[in-house]
Structure formats: C-alpha cells, structure tokens
VOSE-198637 format. One record per atom (N, C-alpha, C, CB): residue in three letters; x, y, z. Coordinates in pm, whole numbers, plus 50000, padded with zeros to 5 digits. Atoms other than C-alpha are relative to their C-alpha. Glycine has a CB too. Layout:
BEGIN
ALAXYZ
...
***
This chain:
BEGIN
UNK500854988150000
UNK500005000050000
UNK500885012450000
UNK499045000150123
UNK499014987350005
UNK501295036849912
UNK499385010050090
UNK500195006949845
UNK500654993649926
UNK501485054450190
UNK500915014349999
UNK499764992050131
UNK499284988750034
UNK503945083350053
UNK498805013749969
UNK500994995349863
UNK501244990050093
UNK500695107949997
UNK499845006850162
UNK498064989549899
UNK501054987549874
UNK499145135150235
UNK498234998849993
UNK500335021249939
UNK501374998549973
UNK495445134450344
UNK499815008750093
UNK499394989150031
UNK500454989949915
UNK493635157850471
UNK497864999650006
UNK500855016349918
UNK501465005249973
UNK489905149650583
UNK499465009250072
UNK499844986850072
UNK501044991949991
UNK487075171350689
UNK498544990850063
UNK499855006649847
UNK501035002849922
UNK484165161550968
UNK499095005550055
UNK500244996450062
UNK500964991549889
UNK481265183251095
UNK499504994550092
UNK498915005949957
UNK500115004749895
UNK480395189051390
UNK498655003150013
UNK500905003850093
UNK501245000849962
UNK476385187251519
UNK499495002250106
UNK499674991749984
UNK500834991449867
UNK473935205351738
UNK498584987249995
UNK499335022849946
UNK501245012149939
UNK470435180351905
UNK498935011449996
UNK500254990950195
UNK501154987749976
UNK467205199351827
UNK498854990050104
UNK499095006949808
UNK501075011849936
UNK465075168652038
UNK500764986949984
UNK498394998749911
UNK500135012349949
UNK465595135552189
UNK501734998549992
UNK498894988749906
UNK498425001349973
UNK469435138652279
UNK499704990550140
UNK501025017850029
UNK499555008149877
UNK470485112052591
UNK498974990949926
UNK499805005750183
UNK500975014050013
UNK467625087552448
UNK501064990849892
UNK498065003949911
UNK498725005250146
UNK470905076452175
UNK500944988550147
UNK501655022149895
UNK499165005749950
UNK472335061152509
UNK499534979950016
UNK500215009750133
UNK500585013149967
UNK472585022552574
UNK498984996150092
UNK500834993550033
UNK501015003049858
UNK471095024052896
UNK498905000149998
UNK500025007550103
UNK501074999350101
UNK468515034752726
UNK499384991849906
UNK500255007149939
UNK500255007350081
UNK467755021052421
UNK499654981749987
UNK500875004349949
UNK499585011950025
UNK468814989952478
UNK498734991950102
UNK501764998350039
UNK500915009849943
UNK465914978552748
UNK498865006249978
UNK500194996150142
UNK501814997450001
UNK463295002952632
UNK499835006049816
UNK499345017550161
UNK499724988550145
UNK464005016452286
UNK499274997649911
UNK501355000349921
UNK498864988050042
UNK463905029352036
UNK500395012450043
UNK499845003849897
UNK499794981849987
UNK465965061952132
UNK499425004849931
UNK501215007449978
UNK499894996350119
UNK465225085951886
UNK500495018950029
UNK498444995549915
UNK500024988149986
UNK466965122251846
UNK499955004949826
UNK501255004450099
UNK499594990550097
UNK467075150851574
UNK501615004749985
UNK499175011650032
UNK498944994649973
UNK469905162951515
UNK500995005249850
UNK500614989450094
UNK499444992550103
UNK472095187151216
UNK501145000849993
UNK499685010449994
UNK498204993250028
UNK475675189551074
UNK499845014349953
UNK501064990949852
UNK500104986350063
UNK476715222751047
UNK501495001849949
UNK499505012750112
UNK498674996150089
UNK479435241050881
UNK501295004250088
UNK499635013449900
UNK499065002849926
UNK481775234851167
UNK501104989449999
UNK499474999450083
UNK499415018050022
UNK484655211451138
UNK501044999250062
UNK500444993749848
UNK498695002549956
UNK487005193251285
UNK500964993549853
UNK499844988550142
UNK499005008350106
UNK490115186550994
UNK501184993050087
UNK500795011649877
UNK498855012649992
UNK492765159151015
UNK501105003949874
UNK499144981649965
UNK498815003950064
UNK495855154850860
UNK501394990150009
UNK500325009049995
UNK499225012549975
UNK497725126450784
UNK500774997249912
UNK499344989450018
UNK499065001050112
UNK501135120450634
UNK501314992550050
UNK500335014849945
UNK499415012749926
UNK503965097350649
UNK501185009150067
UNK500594985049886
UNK499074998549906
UNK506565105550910
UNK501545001349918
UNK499844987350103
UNK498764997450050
UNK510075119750812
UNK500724988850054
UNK500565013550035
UNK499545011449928
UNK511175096651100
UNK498824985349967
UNK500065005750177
UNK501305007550022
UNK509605061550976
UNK500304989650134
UNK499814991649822
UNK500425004949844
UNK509975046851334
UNK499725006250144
UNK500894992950033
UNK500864993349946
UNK508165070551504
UNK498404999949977
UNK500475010149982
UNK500754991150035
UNK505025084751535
UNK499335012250066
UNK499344994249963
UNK500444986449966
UNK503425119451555
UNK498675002850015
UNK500405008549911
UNK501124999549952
UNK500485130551706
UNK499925012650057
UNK499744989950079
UNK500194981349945
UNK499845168451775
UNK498275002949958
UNK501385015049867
UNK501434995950026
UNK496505177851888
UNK499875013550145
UNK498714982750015
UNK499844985549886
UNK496095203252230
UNK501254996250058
UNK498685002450141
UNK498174999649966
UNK499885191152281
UNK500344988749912
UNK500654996350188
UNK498855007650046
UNK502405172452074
UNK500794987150092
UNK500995010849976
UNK499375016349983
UNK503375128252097
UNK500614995449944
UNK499464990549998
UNK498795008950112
UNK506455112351989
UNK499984989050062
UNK501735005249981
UNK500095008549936
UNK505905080452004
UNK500884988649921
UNK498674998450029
UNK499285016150082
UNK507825046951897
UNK498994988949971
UNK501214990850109
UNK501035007950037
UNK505235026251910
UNK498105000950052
UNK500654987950042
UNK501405002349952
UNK501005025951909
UNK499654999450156
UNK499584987249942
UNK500115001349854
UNK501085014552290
UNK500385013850086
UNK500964988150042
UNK499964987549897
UNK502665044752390
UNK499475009249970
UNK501085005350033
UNK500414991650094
UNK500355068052236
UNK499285003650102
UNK499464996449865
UNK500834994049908
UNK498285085552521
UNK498425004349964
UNK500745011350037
UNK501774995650010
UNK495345099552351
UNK499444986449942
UNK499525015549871
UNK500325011049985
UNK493195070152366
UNK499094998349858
UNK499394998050139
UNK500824998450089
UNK491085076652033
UNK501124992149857
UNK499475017849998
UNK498775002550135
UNK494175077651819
UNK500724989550022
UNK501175011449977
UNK499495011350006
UNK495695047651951
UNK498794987449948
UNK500644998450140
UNK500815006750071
UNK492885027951900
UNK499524997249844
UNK499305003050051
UNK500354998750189
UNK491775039251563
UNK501494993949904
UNK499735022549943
UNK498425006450091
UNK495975027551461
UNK499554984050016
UNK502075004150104
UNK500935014249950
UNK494854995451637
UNK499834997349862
UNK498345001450102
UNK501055005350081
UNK491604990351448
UNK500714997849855
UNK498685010349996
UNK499615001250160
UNK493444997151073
UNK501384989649993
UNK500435017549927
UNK498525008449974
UNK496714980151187
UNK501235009249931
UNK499994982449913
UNK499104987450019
UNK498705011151132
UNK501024997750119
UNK499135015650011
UNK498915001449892
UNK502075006051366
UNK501135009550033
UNK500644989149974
UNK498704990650009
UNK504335034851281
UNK500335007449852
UNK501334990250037
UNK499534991950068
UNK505715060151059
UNK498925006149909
UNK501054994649943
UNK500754988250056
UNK503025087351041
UNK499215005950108
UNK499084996349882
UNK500144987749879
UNK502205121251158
UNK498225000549987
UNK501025019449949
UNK501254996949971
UNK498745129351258
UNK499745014550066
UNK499544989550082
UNK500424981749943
UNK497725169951309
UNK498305000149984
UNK500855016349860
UNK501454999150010
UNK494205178651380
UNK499895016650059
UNK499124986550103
UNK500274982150026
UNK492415216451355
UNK498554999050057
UNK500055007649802
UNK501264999149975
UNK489435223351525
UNK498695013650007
UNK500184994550103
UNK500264986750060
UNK487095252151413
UNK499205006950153
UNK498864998849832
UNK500424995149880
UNK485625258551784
UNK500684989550109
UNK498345000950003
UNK499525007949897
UNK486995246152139
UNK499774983049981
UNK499295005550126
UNK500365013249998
UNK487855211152112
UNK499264990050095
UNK500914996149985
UNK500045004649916
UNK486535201652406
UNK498795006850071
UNK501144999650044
UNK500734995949946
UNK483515204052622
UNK498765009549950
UNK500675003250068
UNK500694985150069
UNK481405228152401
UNK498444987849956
UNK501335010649801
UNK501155002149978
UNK478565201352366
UNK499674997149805
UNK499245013850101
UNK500395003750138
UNK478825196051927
UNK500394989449967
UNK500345007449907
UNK499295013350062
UNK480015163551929
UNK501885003149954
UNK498914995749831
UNK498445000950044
UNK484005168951880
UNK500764990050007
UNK500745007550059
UNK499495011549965
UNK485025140852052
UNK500114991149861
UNK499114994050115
UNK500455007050115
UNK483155120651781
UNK500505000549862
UNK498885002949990
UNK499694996750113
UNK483715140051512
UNK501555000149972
UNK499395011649981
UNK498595002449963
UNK487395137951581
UNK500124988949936
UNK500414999150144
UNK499385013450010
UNK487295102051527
UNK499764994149863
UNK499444990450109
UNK500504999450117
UNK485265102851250
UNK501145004449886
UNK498825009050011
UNK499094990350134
UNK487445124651022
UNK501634994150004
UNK500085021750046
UNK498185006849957
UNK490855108151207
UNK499894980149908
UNK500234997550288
UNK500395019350033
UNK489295068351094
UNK499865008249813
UNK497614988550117
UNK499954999050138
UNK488395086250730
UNK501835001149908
UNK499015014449982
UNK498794996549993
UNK491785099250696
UNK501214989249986
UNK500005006450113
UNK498835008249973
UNK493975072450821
UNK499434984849871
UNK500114995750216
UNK500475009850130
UNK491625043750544
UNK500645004249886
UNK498395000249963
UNK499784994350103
UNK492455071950285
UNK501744995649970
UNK499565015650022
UNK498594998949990
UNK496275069650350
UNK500334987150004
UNK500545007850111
UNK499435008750068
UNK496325033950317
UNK499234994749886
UNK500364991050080
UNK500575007150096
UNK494195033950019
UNK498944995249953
UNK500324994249998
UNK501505007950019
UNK491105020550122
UNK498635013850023
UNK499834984550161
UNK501564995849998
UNK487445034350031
UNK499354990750144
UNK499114994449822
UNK501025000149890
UNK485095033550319
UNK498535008150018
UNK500745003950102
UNK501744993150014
UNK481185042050317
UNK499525006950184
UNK498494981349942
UNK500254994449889
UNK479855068750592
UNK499694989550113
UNK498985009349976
UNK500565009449950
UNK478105041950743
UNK501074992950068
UNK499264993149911
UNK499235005749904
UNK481055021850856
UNK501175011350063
UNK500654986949930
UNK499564985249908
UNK482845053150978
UNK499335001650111
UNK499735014049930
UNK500984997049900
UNK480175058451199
UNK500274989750111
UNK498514999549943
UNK500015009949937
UNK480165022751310
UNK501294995850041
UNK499384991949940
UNK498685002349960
UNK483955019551352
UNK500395012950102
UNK500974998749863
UNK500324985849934
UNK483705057351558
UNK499414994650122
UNK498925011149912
UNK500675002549881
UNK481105039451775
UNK500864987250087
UNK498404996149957
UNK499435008049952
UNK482915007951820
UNK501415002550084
UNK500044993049908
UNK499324995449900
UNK485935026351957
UNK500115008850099
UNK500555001149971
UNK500854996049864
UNK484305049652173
UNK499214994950115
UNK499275005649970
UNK501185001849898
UNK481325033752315
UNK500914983250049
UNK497894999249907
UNK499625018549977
UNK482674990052303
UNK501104998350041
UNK500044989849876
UNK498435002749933
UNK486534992652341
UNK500515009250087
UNK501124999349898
UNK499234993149882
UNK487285024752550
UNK498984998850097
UNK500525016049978
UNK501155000949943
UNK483785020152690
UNK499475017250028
UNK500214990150136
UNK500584986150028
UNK483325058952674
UNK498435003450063
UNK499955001349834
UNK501405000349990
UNK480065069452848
UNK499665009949850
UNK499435007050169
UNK500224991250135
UNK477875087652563
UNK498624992149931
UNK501604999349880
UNK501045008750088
UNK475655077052312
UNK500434999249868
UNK498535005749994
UNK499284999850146
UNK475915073051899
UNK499275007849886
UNK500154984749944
UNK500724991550103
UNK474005099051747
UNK501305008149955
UNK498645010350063
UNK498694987050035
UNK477735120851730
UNK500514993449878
UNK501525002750136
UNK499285001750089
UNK479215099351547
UNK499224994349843
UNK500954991550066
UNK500345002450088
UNK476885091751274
UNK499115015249920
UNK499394987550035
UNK500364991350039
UNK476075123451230
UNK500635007749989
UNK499335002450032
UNK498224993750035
UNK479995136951151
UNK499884990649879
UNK501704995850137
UNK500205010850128
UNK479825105950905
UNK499315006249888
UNK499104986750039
UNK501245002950046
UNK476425113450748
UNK500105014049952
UNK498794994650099
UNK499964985850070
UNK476145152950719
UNK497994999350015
UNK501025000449787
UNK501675000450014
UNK472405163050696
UNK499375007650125
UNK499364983050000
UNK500874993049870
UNK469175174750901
UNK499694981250012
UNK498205015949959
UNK500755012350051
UNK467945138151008
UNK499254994950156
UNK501254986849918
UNK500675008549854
UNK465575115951299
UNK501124986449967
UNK497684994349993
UNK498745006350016
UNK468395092451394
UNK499034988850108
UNK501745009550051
UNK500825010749908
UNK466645055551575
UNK500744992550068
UNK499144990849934
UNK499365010949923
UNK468315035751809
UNK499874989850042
UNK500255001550067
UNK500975017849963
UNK467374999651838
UNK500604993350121
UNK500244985449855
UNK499595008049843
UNK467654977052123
UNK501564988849958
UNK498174986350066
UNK498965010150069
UNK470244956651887
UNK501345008249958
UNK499304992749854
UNK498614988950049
UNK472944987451874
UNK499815004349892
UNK501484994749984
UNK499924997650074
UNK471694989551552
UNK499515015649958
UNK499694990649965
UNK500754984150010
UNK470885025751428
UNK499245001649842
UNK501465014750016
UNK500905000750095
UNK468365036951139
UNK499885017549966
UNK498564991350055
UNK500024983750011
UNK468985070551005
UNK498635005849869
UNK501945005449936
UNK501024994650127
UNK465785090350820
UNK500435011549969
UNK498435001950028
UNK498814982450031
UNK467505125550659
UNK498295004349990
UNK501625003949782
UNK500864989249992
UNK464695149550702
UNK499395008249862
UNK500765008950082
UNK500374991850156
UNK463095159950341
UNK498625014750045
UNK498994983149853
UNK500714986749978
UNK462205198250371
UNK500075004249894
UNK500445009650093
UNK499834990350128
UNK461365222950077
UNK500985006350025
UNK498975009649964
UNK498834989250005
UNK464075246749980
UNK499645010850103
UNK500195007349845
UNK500294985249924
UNK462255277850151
UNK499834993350161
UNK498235010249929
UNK499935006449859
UNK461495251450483
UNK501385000950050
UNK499544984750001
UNK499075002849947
UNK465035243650505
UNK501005018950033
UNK500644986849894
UNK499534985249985
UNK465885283150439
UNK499905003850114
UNK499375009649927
UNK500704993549858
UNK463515292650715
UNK500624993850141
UNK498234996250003
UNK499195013249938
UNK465065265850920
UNK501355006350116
UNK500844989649839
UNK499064994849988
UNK468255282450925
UNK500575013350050
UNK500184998149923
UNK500074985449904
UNK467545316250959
UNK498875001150112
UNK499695013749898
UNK500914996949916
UNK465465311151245
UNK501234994550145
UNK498284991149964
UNK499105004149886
UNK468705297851470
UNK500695001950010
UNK500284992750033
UNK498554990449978
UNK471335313151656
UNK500904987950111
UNK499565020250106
UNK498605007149903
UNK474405294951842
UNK501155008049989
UNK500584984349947
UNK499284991149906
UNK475725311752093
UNK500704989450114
UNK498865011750073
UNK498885005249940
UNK478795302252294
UNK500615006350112
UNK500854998949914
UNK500174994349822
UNK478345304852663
UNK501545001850058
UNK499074985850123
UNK499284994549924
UNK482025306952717
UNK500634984750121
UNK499005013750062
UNK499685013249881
UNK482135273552978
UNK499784989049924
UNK498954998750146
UNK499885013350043
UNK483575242852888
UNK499794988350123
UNK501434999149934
UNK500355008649864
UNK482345211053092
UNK500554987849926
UNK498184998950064
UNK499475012650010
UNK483345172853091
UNK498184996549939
UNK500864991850171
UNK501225007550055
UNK480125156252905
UNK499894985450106
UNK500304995749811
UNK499415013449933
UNK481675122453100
UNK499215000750074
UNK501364997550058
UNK500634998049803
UNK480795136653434
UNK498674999950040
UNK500305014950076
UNK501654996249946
UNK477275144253392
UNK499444989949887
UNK499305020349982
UNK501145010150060
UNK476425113853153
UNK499794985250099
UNK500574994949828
UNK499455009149894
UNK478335089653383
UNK498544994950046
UNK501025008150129
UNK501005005549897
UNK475285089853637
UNK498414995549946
UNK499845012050112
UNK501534999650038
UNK472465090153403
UNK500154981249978
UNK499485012649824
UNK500215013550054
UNK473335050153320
UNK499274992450136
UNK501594992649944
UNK500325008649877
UNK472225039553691
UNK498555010449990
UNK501305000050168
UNK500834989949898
UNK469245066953750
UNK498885001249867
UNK500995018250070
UNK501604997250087
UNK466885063853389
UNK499264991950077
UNK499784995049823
UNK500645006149974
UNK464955040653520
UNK498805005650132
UNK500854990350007
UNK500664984949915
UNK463985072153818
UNK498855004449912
UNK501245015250014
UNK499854988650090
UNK463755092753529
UNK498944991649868
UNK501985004349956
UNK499945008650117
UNK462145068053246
UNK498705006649908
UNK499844982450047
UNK501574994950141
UNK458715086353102
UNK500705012349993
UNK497745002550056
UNK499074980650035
UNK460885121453099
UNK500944995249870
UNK501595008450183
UNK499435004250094
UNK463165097052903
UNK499195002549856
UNK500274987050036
UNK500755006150117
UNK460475082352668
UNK499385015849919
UNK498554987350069
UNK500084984650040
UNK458765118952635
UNK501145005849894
UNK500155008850140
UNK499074999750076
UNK461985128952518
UNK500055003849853
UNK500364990450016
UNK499305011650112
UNK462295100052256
UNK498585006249896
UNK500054976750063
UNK501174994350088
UNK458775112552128
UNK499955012049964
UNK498864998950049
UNK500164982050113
UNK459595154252073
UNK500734996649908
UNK500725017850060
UNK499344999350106
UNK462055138651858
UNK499234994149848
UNK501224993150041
UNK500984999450141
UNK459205127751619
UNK499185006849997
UNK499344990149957
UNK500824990049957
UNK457255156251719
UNK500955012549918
UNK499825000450185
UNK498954988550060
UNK460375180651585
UNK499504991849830
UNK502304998850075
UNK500055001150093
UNK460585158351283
UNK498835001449877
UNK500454992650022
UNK501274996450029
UNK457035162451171
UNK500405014049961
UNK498904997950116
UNK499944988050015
UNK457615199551239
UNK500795004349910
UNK500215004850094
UNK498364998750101
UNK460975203151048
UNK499074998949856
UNK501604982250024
UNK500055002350148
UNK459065187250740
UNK498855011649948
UNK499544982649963
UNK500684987049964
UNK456195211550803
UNK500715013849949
UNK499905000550157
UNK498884990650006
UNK458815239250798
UNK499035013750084
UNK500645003149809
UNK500724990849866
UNK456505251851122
UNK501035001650151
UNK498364990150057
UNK498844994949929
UNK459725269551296
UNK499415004250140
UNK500745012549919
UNK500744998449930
UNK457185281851560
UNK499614986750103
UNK499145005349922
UNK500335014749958
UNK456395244351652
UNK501414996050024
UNK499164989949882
UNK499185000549954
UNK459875236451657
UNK500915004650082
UNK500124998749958
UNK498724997449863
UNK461235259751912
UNK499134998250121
UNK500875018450012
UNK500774999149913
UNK458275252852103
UNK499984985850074
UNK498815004849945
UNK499505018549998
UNK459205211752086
UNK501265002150075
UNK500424990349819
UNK498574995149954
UNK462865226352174
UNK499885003150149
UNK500545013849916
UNK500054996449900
UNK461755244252434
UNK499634987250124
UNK499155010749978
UNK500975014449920
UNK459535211652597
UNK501724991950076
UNK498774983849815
UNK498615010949964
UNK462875189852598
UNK501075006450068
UNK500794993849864
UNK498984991149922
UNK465165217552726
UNK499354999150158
UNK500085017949930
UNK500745005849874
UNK462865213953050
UNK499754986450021
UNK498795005150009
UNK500295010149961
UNK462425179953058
UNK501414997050014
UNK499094992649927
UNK498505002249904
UNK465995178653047
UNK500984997450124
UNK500335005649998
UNK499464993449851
UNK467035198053310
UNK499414994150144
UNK499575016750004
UNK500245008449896
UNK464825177853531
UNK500524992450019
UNK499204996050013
UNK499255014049960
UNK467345149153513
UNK500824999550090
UNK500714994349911
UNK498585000149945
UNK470175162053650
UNK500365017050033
UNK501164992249872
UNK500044989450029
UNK470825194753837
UNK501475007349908
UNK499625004850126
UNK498834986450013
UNK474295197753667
UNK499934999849849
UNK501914997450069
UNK500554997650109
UNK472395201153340
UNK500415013449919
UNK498724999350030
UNK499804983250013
UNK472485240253365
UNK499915001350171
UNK498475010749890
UNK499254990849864
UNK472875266153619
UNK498875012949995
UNK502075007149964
UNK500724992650002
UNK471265294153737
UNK500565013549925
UNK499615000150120
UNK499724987850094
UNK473125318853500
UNK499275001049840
UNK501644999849979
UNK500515004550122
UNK472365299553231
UNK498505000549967
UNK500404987549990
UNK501615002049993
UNK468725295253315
UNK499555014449997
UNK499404991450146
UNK500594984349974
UNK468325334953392
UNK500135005049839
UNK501155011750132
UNK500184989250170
UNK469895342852989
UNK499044994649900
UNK501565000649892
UNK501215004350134
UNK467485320552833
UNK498655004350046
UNK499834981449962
UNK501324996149993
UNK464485333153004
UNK500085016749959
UNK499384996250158
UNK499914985650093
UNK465975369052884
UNK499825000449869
UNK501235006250001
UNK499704998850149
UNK466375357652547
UNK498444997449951
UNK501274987649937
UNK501435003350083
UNK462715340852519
UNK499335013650062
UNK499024982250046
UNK501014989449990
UNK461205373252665
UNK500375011849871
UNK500085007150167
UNK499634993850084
UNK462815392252369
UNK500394990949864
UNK500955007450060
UNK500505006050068
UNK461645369752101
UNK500434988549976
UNK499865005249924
UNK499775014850021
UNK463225334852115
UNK498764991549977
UNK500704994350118
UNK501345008049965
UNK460665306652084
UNK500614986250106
UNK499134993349827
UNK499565014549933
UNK462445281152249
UNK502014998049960
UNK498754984049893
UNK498254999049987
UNK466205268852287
UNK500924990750080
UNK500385013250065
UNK499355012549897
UNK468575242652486
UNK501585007150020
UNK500074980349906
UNK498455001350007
UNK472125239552542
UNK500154985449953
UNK500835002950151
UNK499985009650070
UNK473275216052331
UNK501134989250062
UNK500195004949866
UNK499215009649912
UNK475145183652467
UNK499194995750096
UNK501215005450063
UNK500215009149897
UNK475265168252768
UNK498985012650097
UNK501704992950076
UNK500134988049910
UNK474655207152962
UNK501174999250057
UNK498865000750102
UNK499025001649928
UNK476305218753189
UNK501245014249934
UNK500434982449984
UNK499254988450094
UNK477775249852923
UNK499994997349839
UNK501665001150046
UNK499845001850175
UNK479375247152575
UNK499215011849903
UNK499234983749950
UNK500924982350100
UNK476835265552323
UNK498384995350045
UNK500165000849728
UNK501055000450018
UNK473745274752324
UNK499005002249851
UNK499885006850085
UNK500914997850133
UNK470845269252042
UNK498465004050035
UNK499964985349906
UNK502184993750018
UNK467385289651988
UNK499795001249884
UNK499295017550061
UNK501254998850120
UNK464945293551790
UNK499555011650011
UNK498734990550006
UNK500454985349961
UNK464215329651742
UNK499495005249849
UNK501435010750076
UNK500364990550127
UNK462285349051427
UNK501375005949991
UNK498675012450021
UNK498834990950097
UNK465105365851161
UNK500125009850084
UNK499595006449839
UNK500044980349918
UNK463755402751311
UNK500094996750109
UNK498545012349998
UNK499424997649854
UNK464525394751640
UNK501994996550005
UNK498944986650120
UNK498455006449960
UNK468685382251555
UNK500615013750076
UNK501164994549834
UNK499124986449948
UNK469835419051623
UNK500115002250137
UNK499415013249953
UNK500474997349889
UNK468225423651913
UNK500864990250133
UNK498424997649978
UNK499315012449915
UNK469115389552077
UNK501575001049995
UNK499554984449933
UNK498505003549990
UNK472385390151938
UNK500795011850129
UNK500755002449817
UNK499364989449907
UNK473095423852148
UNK499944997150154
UNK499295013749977
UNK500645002549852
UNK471295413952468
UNK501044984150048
UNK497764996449984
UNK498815008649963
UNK473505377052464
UNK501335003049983
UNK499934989549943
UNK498874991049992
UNK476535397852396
UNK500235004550136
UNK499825011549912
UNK499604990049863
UNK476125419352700
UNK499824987350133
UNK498545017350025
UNK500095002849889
UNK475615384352898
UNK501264988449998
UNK498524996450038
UNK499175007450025
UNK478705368852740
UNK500204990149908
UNK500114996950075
UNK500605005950072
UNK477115349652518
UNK500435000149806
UNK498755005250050
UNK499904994550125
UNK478365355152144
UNK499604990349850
UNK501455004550003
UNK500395007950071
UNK477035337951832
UNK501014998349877
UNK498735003349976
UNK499285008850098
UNK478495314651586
UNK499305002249880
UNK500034984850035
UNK500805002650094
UNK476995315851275
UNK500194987549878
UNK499935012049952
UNK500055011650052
UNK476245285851063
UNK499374997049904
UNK499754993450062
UNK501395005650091
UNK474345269950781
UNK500254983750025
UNK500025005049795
UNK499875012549979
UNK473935230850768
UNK500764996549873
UNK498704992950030
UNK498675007950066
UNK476745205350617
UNK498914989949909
UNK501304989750139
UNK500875010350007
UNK474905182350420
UNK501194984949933
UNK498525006349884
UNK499435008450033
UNK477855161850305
UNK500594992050078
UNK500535003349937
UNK499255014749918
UNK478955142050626
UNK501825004949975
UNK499454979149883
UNK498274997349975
UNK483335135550657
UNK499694999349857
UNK501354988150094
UNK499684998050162
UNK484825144950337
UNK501354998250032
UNK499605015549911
UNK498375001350032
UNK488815138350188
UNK499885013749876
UNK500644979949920
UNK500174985150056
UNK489195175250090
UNK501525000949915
UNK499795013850148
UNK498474998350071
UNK493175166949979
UNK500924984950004
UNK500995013350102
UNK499305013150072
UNK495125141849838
UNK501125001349952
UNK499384994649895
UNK498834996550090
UNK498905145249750
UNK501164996050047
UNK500155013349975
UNK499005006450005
UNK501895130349718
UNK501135004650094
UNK500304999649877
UNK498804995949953
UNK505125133949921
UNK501115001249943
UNK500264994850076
UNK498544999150057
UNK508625140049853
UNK500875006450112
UNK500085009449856
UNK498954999549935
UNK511535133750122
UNK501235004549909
UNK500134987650062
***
C-alpha cells in the first residue's frame, strides 16, 4: 500500500434539536427505540495525515504534541485505538484543527474527531470506506473498546452530514431518516437559529456517567423525550419553525429535570431573557452543563438577541447546515 501521499479529511460537527440522551445504551437497549434530531453544520473538525520523516516514530499533535515509537505508547486514547483498528504501527504524523473549542462545548468533537481521524487514516492506506462504517467503527471505539460513556448519534452524524431523525434499536443497531424539507422550509430553518457560545467548557463524562444507573427514576421524561424527537421531525418537514422551538423548548425542560448539573442558574436566567425578547424556544446543546447554546428565534429578532446575549457573554456562531457528512478535501503526494 502507498502510503507516501498527504490526506487531509474534513468532519462536521452537530447541534440536538430533540431527543438527545435517548441515543444512550442504557437506554435504548431495554426500552427503545431512542430517537433524536439532530444537524451537521458548517463546523469542522480537519485531520491530517502524512507519512513521518522519522519512519519509526510516530506523531500526534493535537492540544499538545506525541512522539511516540510505538501505538502502545500513544496517550490519547482515540488515536491509539483507531491505529489499532486499521493496523497502522508506525511512521506517520497525525495533526488535527478544530474550528471551535475542542473540548467540552457540547457539538460532538470528541466524535467528530474520530470520524474524520478513521476517514483519513483508510484514505492513507488506500482504502474506500462508506459513511456508514465510519460511523460504526467511531462507535465501536468509543462506546465497546474504550467504553466511553455517551451515546451514537455524534458519530453518525459527523459521518452522514444532513438534518435527520436518527433511531436507536435495542440491537445497537441505528436507522437514520435525513429529514426531506422544501428549499424555503430548510431556508427558514436556518435563519430562524442562533448558536451562541456560553464561554464554559464542561466534561460531558461527568454528567452522563450517572444518568446510566438513574433512567429508570427518570424513564417517562426519558420516553417523552424520545417522542419530541418525532414531534420536531414532523415539524421540520412542516417547515413550522414556531412548533419547533416550542418542541425545543419542551425537551430543554424535561431535560434539566434529570440532573441538576444540566444548567445553572446563569444559564437559566439568559434564556428566560432571550425568550422574553423573542426566542421561541432553545437548549444547550450536549450533555449541559455549558458549551453553546441553540434557539429558535424569528430573523427580526437576531439583532436584538444578538446584542442582549453579547452583554451576557454569550456571542454567536453563525452557521448553515453541512449536508455532506466527513469528506477527503486533499490528496497529495510526498517527497523526502
């Protein structure tokens, strides 16, 4: 296999408009189907992968720089694995770019990380691979071999690209429907949502950790959930934006009843500012707990909002949706 070439791979990252935590095993697996919503946007994490000047080494630079001799000593636990899985052993560098905080911010990064790092490293020895097993090779070394708490809507939806209702079967298996909206639905769609970036990064770990012992407390807040997420999807096809921040809103409270380290009372005070000055509805996306925030607000109100979450720290991202899933954006040869 020629592995003298450069790759460079491309993964978006994804915001949960309904039925986020119902994607987990604990879940799914004795009452399921999960089911969430959920959108790639024009956020990405890139990769780059190329063969090593030194070919008995390898390189690994991501929020700090690994020289390693061999796979085993490789610390970040994603990237050793994923060498693992392909049977990659040595002599090549690995750099990764991330277009918002890698960490803690609640869009799937983790995931999408692995996603775009597993496309990447197939590309570089050659081999074609379909979204679909990306996804499923993403989940298998997250959720089965590091055991990762979490669920698998992240990573098939870095894979996949799209607006879509994502199903979770009791058999691990997943069932993705992509969301068919008119052009002017999916327009409206878009300009009706702002993500804003509270500024606080949290561990997702910490606050999913406990939910695997405590649904069963919690289990019709669950199921509820699992149902705005066909309650959004309806709406979405509709392209009744009004209905969807109002679905948004439902699950952002049913949420927060799980767990108080969901949100906070800062957090809770700017979204009841933001819906009294025209939001319709809105969450924090992830686990909680910080990262960004997503609403649903009419066009003629962005100004307004955008100034008022400004002055509370709050600043917005702006976005449209990805619809192409990981991409291999570069391809090219070396020369030592």
């Amino acid at each position: 296999m020629a592995r003298d070439r450069t790759i460079i791979t491309q993964a978006p990252l994804r915001a949960t408009a309904a039925g986020g935590m119902t994607d987990l095993p604990s879940f799914y697996r004795l009452h399921g189907p999960g089911a969430s919503v959920n959108f790639a946007i024009t956020k990405y994490v890139t990769i780059f992968v190329s063969q090593n000047f030194f070919p008995d080494t390898i390189r690994v630079s991501y929020s700090k720089t690994e020289i390693a001799k061999k796979v085993d000593d490789i610390q970040h636990p994603t990237v050793k694995e994923a060498l693992r899985l392909l049977g990659i052993d040595g002599g090549i560098e690995i750099l990764s770019h991330s277009d918002i905080p890698s960490h803690g911010t609640g869009l799937g990064s983790s995931s999408t990380f692995l996603v775009a790092l597993l496309h990447a490293l197939h590309a570089w020895k050659g081999e074609n691979v379909s979204q679909n097993e990306l996804a499923e090779e993403a989940v298998k070394i997250e959720r089965w071999i590091l055991n990762e708490p979490g669920g698998l809507q992240d990573q098939y939806a870095a894979a996949r690209g799209g607006i879509n209702l994502m199903e979770f079967n009791k058999d691990d298996s997943v069932h993705i429907k992509p969301i068919v909206m008119k052009g002017e639905h999916r327009k409206s769609f878009e300009e009706h949502m702002m993500l804003l970036y509270t500024g606080k990064q949290r561990s997702a770990a910490q606050i999913l950790k406990p939910h695997s012992s405590s649904i069963g407390d919690n289990l019709e807040t669950y199921k509820r959930m699992r149902d705005l997420a066909y309650d959004t999807d309806r709406a979405l096809t509709k392209g009744d934006m009004a209905e969807v921040g109002r679905l948004m809103h439902l699950n952002w409270e049913m949420k927060k009843s799980l767990d108080k380290q969901i949100s906070y009372s800062e957090i809770d005070q700017t979204y009841e500012l933001a819906r009294k000055n025209g939001a319709i509805g809105g969450k924090l996306i992830g686990a909680g707990g910080g990262g960004f925030m997503l609403l649903v607000a009419p066009p003629a109100t962005h100004d307004k909002l955008r100034g008022i979450m400004a002055q509370r720290g709050l600043h917005q991202q702006k976005f449209s949706i990805d619809y192409e899933g990981s991409r291999i954006v570069f391809v090219g040869r070396q020369k030592f």
